[in-house]
TIKE-630524 format. One record per atom (N, C-alpha, C): x, y, z; residue in three letters; atom name. Coordinates in steps of 0.001 Angstrom, whole numbers, plus 500000, padded with zeros to 6 digits. Each point is the difference from the previous one (the first is absolute). Layout:
! residues N
{r {X Y Z} 'ALA' 'CA'}
...
! end
This chain:
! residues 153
{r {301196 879317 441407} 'UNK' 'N'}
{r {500254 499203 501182} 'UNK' 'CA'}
{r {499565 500811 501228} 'UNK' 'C'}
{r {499205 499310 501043} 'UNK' 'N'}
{r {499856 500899 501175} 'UNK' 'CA'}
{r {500504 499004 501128} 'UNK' 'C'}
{r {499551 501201 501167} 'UNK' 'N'}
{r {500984 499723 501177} 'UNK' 'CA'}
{r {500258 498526 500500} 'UNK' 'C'}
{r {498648 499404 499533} 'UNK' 'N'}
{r {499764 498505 500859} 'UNK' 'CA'}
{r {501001 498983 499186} 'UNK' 'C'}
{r {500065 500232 498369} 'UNK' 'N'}
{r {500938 498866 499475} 'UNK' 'CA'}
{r {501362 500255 500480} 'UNK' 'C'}
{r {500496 501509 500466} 'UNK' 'N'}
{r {501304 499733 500131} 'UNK' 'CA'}
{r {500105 499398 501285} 'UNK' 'C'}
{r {499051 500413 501406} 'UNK' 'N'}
{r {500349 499201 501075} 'UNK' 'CA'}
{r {499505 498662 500474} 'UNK' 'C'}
{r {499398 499314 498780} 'UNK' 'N'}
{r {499348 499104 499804} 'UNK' 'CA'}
{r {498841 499356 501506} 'UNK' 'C'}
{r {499442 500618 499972} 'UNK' 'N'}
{r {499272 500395 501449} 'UNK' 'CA'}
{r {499194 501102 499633} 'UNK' 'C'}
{r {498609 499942 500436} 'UNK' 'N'}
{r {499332 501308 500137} 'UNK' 'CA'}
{r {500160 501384 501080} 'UNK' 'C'}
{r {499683 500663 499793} 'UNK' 'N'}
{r {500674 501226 500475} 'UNK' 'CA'}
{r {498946 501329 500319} 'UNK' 'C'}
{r {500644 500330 501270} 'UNK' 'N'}
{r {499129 501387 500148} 'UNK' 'CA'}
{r {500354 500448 501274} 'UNK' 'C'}
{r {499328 501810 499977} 'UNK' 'N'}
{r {500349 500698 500618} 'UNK' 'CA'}
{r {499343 500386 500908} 'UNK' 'C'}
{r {499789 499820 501596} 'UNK' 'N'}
{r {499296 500203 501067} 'UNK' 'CA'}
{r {500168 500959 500991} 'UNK' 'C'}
{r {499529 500958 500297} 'UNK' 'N'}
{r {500052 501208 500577} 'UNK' 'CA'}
{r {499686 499593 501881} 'UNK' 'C'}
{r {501268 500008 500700} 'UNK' 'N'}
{r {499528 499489 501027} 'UNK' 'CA'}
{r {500728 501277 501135} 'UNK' 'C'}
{r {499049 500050 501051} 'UNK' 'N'}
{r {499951 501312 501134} 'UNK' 'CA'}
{r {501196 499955 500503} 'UNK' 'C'}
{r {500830 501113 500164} 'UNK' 'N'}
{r {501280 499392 500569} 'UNK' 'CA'}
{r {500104 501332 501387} 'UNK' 'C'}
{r {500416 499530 500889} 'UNK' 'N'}
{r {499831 500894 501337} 'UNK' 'CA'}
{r {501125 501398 499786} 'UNK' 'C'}
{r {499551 501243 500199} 'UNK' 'N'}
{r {500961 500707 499712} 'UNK' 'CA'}
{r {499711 500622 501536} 'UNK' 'C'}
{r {501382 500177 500654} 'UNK' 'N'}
{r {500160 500686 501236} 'UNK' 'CA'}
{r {499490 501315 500232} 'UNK' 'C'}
{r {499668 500581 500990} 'UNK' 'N'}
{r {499131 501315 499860} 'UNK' 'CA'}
{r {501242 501498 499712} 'UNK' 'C'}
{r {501185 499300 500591} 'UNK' 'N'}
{r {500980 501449 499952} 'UNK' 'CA'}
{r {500169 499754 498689} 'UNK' 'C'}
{r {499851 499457 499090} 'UNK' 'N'}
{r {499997 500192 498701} 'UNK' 'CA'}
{r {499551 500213 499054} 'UNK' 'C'}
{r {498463 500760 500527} 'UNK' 'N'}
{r {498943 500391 499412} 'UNK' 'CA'}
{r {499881 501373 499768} 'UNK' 'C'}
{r {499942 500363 499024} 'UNK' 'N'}
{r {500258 501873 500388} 'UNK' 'CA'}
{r {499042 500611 500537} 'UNK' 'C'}
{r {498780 499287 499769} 'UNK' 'N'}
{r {498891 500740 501028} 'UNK' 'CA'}
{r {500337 500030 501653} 'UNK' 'C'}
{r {500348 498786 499949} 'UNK' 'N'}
{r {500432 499931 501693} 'UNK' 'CA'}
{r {501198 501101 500406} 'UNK' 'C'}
{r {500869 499657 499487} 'UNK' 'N'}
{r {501151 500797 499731} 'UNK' 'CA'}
{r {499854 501333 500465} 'UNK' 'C'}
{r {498823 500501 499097} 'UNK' 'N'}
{r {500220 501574 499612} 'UNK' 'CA'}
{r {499108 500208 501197} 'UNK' 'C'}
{r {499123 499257 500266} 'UNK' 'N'}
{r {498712 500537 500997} 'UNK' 'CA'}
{r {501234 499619 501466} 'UNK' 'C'}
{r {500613 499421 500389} 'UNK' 'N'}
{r {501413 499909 500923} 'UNK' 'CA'}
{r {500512 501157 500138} 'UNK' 'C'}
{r {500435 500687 498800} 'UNK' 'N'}
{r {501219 501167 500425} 'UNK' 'CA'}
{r {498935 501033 500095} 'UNK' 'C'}
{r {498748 500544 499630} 'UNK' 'N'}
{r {498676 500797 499966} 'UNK' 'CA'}
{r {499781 499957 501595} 'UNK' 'C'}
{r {500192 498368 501241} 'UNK' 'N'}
{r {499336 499986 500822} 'UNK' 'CA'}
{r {501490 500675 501119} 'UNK' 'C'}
{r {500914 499455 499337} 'UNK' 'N'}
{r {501497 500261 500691} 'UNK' 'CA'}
{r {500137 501506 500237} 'UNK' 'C'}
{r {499562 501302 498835} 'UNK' 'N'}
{r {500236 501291 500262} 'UNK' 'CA'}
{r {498719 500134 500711} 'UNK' 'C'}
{r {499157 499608 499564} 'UNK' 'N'}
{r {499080 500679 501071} 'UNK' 'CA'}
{r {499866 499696 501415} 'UNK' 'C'}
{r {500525 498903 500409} 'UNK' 'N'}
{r {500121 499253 501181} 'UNK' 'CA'}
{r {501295 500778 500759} 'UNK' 'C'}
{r {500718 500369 499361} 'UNK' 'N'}
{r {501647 499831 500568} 'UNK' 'CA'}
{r {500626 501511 499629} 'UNK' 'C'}
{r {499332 500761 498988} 'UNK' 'N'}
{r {500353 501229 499235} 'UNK' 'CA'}
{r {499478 500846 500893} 'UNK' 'C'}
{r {501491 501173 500363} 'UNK' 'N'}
{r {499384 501340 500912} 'UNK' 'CA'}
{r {499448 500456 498679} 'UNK' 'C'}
{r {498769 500692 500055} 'UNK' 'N'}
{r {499053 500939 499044} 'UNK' 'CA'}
{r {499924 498955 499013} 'UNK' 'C'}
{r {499738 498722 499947} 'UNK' 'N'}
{r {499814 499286 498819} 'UNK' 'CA'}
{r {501007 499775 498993} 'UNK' 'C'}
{r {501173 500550 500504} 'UNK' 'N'}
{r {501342 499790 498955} 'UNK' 'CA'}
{r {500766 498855 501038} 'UNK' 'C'}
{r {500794 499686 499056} 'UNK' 'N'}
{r {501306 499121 500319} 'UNK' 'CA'}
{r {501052 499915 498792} 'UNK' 'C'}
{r {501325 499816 501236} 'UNK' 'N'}
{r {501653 499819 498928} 'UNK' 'CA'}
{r {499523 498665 499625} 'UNK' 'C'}
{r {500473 500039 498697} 'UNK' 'N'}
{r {500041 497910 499505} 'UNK' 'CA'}
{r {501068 499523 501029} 'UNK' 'C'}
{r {500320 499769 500643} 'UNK' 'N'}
{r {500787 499618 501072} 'UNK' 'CA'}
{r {498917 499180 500580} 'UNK' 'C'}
{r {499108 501211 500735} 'UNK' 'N'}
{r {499403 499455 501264} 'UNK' 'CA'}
{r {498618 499539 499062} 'UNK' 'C'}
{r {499697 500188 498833} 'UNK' 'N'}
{r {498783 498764 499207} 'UNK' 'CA'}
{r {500446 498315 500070} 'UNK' 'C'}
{r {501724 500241 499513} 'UNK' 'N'}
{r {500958 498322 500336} 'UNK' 'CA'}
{r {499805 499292 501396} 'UNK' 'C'}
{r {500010 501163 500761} 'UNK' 'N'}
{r {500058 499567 501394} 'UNK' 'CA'}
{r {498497 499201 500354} 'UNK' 'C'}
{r {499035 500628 499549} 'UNK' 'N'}
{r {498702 499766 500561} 'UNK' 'CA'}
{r {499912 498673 498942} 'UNK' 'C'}
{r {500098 499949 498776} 'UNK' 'N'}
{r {500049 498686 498969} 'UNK' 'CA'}
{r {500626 498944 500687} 'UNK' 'C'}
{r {501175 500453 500742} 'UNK' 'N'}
{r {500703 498708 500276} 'UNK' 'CA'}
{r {499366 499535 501639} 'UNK' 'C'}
{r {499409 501239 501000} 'UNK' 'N'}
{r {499882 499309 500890} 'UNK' 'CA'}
{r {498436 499428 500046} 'UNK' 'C'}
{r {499384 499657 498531} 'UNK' 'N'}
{r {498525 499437 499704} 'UNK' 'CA'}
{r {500530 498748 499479} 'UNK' 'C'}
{r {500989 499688 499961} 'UNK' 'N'}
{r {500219 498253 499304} 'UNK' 'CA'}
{r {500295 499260 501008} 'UNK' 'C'}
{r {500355 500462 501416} 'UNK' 'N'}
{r {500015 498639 501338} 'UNK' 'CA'}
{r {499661 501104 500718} 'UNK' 'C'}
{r {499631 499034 501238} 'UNK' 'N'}
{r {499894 500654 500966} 'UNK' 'CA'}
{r {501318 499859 500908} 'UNK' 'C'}
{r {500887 499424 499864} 'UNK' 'N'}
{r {501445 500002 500292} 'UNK' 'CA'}
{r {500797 501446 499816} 'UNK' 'C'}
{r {499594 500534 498783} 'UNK' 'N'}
{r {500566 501171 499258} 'UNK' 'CA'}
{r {499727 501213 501495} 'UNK' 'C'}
{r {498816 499897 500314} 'UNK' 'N'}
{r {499412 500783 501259} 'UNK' 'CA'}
{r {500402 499972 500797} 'UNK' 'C'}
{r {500370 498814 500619} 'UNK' 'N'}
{r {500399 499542 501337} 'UNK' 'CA'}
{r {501415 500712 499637} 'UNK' 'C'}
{r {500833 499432 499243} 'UNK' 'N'}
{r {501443 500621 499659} 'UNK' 'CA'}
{r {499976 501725 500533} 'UNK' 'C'}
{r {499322 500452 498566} 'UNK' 'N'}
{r {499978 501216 500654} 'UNK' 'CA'}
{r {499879 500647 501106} 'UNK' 'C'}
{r {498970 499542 500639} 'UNK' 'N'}
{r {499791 500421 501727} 'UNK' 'CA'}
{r {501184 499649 500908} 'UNK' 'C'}
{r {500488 499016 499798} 'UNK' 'N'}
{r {501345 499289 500672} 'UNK' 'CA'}
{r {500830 501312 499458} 'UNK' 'C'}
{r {500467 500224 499106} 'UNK' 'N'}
{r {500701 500901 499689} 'UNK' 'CA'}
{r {500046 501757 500421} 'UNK' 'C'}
{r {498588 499748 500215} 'UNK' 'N'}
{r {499659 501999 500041} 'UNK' 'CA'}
{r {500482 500002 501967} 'UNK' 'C'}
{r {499640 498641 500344} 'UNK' 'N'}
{r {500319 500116 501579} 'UNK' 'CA'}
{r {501376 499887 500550} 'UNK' 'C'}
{r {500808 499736 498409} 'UNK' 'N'}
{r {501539 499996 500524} 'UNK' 'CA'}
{r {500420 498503 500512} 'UNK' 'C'}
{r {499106 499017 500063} 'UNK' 'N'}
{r {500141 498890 500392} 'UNK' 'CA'}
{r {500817 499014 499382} 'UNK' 'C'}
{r {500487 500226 498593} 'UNK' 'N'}
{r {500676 499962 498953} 'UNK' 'CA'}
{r {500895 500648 499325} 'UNK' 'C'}
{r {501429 499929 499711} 'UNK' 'N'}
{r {500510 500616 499161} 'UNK' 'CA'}
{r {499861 500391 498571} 'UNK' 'C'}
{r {499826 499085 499457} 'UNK' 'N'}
{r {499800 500103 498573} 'UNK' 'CA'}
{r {498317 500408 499554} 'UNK' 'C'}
{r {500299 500861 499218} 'UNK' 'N'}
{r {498797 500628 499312} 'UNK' 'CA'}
{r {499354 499488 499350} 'UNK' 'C'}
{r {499023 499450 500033} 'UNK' 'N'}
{r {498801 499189 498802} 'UNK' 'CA'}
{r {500340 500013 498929} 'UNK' 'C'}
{r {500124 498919 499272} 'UNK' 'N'}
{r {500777 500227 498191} 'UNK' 'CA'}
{r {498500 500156 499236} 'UNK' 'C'}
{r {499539 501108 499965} 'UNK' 'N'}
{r {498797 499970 499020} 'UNK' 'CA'}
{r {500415 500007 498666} 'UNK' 'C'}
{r {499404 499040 499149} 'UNK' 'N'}
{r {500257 499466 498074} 'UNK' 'CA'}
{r {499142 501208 499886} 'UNK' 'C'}
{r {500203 500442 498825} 'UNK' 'N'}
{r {499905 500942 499040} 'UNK' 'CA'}
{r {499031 498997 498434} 'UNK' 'C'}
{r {498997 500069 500179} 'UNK' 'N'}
{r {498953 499288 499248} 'UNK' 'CA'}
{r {499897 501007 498500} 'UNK' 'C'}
{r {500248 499335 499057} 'UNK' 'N'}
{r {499770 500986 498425} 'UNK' 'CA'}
{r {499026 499962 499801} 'UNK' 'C'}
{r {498498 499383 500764} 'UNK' 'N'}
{r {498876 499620 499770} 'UNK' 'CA'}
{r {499441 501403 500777} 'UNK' 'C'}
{r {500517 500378 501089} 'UNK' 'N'}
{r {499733 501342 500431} 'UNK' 'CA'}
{r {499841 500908 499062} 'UNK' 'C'}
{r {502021 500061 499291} 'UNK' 'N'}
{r {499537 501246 499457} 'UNK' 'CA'}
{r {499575 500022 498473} 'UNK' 'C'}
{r {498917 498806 499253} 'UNK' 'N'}
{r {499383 500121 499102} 'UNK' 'CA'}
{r {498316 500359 500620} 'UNK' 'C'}
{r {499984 499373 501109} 'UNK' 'N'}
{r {498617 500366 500577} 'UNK' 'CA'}
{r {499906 501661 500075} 'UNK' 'C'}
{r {501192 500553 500640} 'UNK' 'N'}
{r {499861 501454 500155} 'UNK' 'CA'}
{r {499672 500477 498601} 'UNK' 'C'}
{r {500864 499803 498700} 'UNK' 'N'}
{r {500047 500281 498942} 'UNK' 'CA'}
{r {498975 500387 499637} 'UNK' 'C'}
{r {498894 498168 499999} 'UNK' 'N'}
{r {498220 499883 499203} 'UNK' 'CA'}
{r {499187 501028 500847} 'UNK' 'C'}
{r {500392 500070 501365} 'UNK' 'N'}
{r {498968 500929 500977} 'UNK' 'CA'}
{r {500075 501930 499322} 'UNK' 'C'}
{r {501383 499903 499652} 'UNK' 'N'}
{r {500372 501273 499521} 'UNK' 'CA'}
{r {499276 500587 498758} 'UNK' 'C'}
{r {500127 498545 499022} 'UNK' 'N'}
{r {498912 500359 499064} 'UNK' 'CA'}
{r {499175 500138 499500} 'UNK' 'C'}
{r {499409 499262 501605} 'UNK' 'N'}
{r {498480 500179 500063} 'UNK' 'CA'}
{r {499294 501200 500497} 'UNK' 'C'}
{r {501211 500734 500654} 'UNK' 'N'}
{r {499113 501254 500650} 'UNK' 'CA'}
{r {500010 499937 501425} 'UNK' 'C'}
{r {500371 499004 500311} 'UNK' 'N'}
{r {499346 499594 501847} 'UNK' 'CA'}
{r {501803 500404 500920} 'UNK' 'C'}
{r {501244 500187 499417} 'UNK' 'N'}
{r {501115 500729 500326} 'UNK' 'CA'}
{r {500025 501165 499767} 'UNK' 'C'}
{r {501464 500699 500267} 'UNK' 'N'}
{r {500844 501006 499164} 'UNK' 'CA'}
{r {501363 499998 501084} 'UNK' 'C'}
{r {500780 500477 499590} 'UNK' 'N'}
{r {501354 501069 500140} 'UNK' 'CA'}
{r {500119 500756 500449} 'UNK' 'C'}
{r {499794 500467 501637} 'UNK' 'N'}
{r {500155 501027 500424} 'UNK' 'CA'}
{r {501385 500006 501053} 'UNK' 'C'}
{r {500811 501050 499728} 'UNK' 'N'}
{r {501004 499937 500705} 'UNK' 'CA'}
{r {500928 499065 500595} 'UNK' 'C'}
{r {500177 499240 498398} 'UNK' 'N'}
{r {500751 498708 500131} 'UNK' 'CA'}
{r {499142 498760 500558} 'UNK' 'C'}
{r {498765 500284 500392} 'UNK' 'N'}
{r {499277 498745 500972} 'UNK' 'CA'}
{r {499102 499735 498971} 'UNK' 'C'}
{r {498996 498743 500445} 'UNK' 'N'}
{r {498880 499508 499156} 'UNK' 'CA'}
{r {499149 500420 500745} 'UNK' 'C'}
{r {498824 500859 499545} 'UNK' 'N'}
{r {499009 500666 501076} 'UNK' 'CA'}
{r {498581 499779 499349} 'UNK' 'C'}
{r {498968 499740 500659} 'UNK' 'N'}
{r {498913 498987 499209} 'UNK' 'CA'}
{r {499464 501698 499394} 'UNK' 'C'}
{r {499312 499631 499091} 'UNK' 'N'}
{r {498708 501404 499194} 'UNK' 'CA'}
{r {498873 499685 500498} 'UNK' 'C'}
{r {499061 500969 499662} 'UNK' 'N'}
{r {498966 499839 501232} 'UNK' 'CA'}
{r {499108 498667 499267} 'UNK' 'C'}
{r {500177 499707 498476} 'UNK' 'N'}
{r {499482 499132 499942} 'UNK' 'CA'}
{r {500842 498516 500818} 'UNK' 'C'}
{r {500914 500150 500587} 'UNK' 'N'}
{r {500723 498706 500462} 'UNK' 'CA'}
{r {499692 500053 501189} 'UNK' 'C'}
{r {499532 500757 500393} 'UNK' 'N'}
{r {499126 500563 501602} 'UNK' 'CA'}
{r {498751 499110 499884} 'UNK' 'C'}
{r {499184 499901 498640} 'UNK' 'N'}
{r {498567 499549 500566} 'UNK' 'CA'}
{r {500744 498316 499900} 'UNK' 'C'}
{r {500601 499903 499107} 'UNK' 'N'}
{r {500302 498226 499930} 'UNK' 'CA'}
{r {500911 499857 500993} 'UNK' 'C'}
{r {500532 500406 501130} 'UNK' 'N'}
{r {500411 499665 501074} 'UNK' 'CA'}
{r {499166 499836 501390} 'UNK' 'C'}
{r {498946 501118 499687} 'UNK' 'N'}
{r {498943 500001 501038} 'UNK' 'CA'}
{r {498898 498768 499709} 'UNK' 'C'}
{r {499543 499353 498576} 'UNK' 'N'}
{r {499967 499385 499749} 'UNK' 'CA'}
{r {500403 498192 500735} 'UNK' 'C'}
{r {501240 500210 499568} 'UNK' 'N'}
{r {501052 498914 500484} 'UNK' 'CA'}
{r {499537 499990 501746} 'UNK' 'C'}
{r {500303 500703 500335} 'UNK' 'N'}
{r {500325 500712 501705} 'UNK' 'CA'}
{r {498391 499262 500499} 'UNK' 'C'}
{r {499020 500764 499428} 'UNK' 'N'}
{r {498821 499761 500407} 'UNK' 'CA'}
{r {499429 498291 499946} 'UNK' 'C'}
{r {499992 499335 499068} 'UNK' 'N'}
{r {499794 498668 499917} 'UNK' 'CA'}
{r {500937 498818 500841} 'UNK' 'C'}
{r {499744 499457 501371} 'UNK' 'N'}
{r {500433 499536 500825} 'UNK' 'CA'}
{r {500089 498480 499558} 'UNK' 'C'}
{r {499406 499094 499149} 'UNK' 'N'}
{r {500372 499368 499227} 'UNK' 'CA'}
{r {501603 500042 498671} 'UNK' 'C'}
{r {500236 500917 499948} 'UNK' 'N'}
{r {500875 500344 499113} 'UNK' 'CA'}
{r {501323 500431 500492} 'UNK' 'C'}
{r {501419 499189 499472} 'UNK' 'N'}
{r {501267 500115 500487} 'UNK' 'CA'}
{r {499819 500353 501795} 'UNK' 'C'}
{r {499609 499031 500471} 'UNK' 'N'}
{r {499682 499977 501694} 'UNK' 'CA'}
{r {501634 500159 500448} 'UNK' 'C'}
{r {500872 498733 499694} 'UNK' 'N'}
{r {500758 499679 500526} 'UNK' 'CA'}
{r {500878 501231 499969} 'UNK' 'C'}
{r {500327 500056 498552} 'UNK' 'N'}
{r {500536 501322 499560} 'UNK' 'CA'}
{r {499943 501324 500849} 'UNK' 'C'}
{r {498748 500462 500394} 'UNK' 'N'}
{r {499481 501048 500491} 'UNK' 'CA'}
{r {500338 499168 501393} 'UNK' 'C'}
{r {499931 499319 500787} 'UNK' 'N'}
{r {500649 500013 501436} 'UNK' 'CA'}
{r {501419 500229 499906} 'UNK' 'C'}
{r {500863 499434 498878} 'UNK' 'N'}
{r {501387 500099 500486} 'UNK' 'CA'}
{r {500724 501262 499773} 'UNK' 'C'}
{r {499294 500794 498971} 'UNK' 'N'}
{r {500352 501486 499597} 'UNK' 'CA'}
{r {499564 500893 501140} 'UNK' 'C'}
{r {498896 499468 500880} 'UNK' 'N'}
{r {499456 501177 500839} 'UNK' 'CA'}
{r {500747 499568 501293} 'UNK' 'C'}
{r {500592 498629 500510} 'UNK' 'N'}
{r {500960 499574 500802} 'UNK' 'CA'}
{r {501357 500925 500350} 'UNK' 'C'}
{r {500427 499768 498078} 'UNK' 'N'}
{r {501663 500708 499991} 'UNK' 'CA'}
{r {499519 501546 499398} 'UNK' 'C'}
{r {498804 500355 499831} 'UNK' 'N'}
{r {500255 501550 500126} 'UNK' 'CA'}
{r {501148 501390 500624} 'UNK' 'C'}
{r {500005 499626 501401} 'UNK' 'N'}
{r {500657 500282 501061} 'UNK' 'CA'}
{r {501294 500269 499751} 'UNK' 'C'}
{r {500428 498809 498944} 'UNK' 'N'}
{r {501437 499752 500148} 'UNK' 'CA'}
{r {500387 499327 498265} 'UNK' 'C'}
{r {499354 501149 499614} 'UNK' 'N'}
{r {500376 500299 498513} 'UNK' 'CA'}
{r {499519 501292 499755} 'UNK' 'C'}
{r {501086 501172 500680} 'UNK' 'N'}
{r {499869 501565 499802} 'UNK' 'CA'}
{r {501242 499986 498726} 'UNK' 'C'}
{r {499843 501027 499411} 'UNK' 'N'}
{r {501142 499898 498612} 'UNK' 'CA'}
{r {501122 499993 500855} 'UNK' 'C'}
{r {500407 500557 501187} 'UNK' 'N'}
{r {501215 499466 500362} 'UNK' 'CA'}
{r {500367 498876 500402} 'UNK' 'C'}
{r {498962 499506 500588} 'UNK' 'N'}
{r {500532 498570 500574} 'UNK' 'CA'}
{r {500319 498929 498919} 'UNK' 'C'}
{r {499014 500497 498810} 'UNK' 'N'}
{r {500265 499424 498390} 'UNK' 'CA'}
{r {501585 499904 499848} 'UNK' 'C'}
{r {500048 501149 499994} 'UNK' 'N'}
{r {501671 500761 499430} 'UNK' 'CA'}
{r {501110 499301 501195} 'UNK' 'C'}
{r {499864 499674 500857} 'UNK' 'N'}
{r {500569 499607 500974} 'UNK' 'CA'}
{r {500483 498481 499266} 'UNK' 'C'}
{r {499476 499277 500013} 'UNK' 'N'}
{r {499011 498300 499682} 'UNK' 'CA'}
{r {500907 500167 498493} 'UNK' 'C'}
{r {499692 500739 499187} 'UNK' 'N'}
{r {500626 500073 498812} 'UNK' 'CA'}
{r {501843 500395 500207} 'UNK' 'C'}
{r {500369 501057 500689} 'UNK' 'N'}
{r {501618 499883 500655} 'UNK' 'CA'}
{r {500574 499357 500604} 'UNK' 'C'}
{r {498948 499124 500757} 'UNK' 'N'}
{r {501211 498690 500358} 'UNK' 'CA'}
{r {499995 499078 499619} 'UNK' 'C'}
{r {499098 499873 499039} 'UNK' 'N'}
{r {500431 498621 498896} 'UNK' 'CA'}
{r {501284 499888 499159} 'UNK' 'C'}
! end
């Protein structure tokens, strides 16, 4: 007996494109937190703190505005930045690719994560938006102001 007598109807299986969001792509992902230390990292390192910070203030541009409202005191409450697990599997794949490491508790790129950031950096077509809002809140994402943002939540 095959499939068609039991559903008495013919039958089959069609492979159709289905939209997958870009923060959920690990290429995007990983080439994100690659553009985040090098963008935002004193000496190319960063605390996973301030990689969350830069992840979260690339999904609105609200996230930005918040922050700035906040760093000027114009606001009490501290930006609730989410903590994305998509981060820290991206850090993970980048790690085992060679393009991270572990230095002194921080994620600090290797020099091969140097050329695929300069890479990234260099192509003005590529994560535009991204690259304005990281080079925006630079200023005001020093690991303390991180650590700050993270204590009064």
């Amino acid at each position: 007996m095959n499939l068609e007598d039991l559903l008495n109807s013919p039958f089959s299986f069609n492979q159709r494109k289905t939209f997958t969001p870009c923060e959920t792509r690990p290429l995007w992902k990983c080439s994100l937190v690659v553009l985040i230390i090098g963008l935002t990292g004193r000496d190319k390192r960063c605390s996973l703190k301030k990689i969350h910070a830069g992840n979260w203030l690339t999904k609105s541009v609200e996230h930005l505005d918040e922050l700035l409202e906040w760093s000027r005191s114009e606001t009490l409450f501290a930006p609730h930045i989410r903590l994305d697990p998509t981060v820290d599997r991206a850090i993970d794949l980048i790690a085992a690719s060679g393009f991270v490491c572990k230095i002194s508790g921080k994620i600090a790129l290797t020099p091969e994560g140097e050329k695929l950031y300069s890479q990234i950096f260099a192509n003005s077509e590529i994560m535009e938006r991204e690259k304005k809002t990281l080079a925006a809140a630079k200023t005001y994402l020093s690991e303390a102001a991180v650590e700050r943002i993270f204590k009064a939540n």
